[in-house]
N, C-alpha and C positions, 0 to 999 in steps of 0.2 A: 504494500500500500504506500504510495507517494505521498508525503505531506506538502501540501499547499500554504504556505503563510499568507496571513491576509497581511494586503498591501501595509496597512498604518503601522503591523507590527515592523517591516522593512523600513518602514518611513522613521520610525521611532529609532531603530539598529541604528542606521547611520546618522540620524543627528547624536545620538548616543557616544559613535566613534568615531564623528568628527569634533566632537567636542572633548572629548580625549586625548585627540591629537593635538588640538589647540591647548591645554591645561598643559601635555607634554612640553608642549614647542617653548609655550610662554616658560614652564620651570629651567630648561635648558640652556635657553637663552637669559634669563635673570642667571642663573650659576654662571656662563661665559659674561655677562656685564661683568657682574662682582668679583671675580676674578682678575678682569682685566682693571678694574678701580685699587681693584689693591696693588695687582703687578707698578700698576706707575708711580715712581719714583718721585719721594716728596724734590727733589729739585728740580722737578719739573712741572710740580703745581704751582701756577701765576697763583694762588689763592694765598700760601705760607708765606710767611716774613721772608725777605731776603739773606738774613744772616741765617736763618734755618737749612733754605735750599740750598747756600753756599756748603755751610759746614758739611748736609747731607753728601752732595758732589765731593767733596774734597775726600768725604772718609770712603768713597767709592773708587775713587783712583788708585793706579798701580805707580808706583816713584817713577817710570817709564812717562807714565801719560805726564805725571805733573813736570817733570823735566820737562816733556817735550810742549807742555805749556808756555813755557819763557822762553821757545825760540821763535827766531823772525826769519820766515823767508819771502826772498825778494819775487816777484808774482811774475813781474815775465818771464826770468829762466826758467822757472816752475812748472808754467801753466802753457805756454805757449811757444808756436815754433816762431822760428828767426823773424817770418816775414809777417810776422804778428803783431812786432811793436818798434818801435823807432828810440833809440837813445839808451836800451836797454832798461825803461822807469817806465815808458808808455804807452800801452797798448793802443792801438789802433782801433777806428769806430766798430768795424765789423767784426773785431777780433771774434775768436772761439775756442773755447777751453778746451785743450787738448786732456783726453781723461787718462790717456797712457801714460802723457807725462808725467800728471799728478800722481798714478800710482807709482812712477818708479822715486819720482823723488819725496814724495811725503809718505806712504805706504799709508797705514793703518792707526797709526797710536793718537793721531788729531794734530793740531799745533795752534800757535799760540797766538802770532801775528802774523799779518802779509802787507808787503811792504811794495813801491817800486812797481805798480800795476793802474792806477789810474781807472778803474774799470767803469764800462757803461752799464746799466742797471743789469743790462741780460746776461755781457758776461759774469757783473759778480753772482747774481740768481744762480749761473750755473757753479761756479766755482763753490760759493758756500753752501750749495744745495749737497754738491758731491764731498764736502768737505764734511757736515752732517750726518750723512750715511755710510759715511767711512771711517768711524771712530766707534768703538762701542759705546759712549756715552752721550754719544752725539753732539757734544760740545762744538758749537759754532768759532770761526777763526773772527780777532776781530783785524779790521781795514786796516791800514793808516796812512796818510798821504800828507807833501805839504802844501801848508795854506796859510804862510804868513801875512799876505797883501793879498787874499785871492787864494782861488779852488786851485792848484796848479796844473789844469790839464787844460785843452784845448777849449774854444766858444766858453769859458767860463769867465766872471767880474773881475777887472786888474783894479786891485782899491791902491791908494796911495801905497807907499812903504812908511811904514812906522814912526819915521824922524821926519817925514811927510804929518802925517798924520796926528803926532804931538803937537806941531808950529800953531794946531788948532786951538789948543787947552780944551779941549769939548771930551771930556770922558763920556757923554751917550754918543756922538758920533762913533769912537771907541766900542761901544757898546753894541749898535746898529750894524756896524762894519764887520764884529766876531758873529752879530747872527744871522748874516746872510752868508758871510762864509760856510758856514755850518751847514747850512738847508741845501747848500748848494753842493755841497761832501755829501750832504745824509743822502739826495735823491741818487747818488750813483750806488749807496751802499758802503760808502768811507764812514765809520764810529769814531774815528780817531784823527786830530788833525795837530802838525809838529810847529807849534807857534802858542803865542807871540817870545820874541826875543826880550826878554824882561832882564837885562844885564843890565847895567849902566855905564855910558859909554865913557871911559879914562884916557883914550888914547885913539886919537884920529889912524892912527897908522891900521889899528886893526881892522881886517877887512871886512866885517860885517856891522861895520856902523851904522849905515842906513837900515837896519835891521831892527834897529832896536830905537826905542823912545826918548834917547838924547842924554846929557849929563847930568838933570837935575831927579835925585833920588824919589822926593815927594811927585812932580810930573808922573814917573815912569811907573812906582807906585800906582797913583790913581787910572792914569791911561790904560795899563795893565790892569789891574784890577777890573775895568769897565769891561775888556775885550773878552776875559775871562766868561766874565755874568752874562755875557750877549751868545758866546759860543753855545757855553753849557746849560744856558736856560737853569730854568727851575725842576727841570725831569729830564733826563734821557730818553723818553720814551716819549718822542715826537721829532722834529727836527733840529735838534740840537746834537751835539757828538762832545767827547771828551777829548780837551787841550792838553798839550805838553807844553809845561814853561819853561824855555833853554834860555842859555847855553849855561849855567849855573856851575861853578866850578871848575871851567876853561874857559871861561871869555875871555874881556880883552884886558886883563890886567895883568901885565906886564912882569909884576912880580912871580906872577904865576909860571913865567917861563915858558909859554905857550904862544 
C-alpha cells in the first residue's frame, strides 16, 4: 500500500526545513562574525586609545620587524626601473611600481620610511597598498619628501624661501604657507615633510642661509613656530602631515667644525 501525504502536511515539511536551514545559517555565520571580532587585533581598532594600539603592535613585533622599522629606503631605486624617474629622487607622472622590484629589495618584514620618490597619488596607492600586504602586520610605510618653500616635485606652489619669508615678521603668513605645503604633500600621499630650517643663521658663508629664518633668535622662534602649527594642524588625520625641524646640531656654527 502507497502512502499519499496530503499536500499541507509537504507544505508544512518544508517550511519546517527551510526554516532550519535559516536558524542553521544564521548560528554559523554569528560563530564566523564572533570569531573574526575577536581575531582583530586591538591595534587595529580606530575605536582604542592610541597608546593602547601602539603598545599592542609593538608587543606583537619580532626585533627583525622593529629594526627594520627605523630604516629608510630611497623609492626610486626600490620601486622602479631607470626610465621611471629623473634625478634618481623623482618619479615621473606615469611612473609604475615595479612589484619585483619591491620584493627583491624590501622582501617581507615591512619598513619604516621611503624617501627620494615624489609619488603621484596612484603610484603611492600602489606602493603602500603592496607594502600593507607584504608584512604580517600590515604596518603601512610612512612618505617623506622635501618641502621647505614648496611640495618639491613638479606643477607644485614655489613659496618664498624662509629668509624671504621672515623680511615679512607675519608668523600666520608662516603659518598659511606650512598649510598649504602640507595639503599639497598629503594629496600625493607624502605624511612626512623635511623642513622648516629652524637654525639661526651665525655665518653668511654657510651654505644654507636662505634656508633658514635669518639671525634674530626670537624672529626664527616665532616664524618657526607658526610654520610648524600650519603644517601639523590640530590632527593628522586630515590634510596636515608631520615636520622635521633641521638642521639642529650641524648647522652653520662654525665652532661646530662642520
Amino acid at each position: 500500500m502507497t502512502y499519499h501525504p496530503h499536500p499541507g502536511v509537504l507544505a508544512s515539511g518544508k517550511q519546517s526545513f527551510r526554516m532550519m536551514a535559516v536558524v542553521i545559517a544564521a548560528v554559523v555565520l554569528g560563530a564566523l562574525t564572533g570569531r573574526t571580532q575577536e581575531a582583530k587585533p586591538p591595534y587595529k581598532d580606530p575605536s582604542l586609545p592610541i597608546n593602547d594600539r601602539v603598545t599592542d603592535l609593538i608587543n606583537r613585533m619580532t626585533l627583525e620587524e622593529k629594526v627594520r622599522q627605523l630604516d629608510m629606503y630611497f623609492g626610486c631605486e626600490a620601486f622602479l626601473e631607470t626610465n621611471q624617474y629623473v634625478h634618481r629622487t623623482h618619479a615621473v607622472t606615469n611612473a609604475t611600481f615595479d612589484v619585483s622590484m619591491a620584493e627583491t629589495n624590501l622582501g617581507h618584514l615591512g619598513i619604516g620610511s621611503i624617501h627620494d620618490l615624489y609619488p603621484r597619488p596612484e603610484l603611492y596607492n600602489a606602493a603602500q597598498a603592496w607594502i600593507i600586504q607584504n608584512n604580517r602586520l600590515g604596518i603601512p610605510a610612512l612618505f617623506l619628501e622635501e618641502g621647505l618653500h614648496g611640495y618639491m616635485d613638479s606643477d607644485e606652489t614655489v613659496f618664498p624661501h624662509s629668509i624671504g619669508l621672515a623680511t615679512t615678521w607675519n608668523p600666520d603668513l608662516a603659518r598659511r604657507t606650512g598649510a598649504a605645503i602640507a595639503a599639497q604633500a598629503r594629496a600625493c600621499g607624502v605624511g612626512m615633510i623635511l623642513g622648516p630650517v629652524l637654525d639661526v643663521a651665525r655665518d653668511a658663508r654657510w651654505g644654507r642661509v636662505e634656508e633658514d629664518f635669518g639671525e634674530d633668535p626670537f624672529l626664527t622662534g616665532q616664524m618657526g613656530l607658526a610654520y610648524v602649527q600650519g603644517m601639523q594642524g590640530e590632527t593628522l588625520n586630515s590634510d596636515h602631515n608631520v615636520m622635521t625641524g633641521e638642521m639642529f646640531g650641524f648647522g652653520n656654527d662654525v665652532m661646530i667644525g662642520i
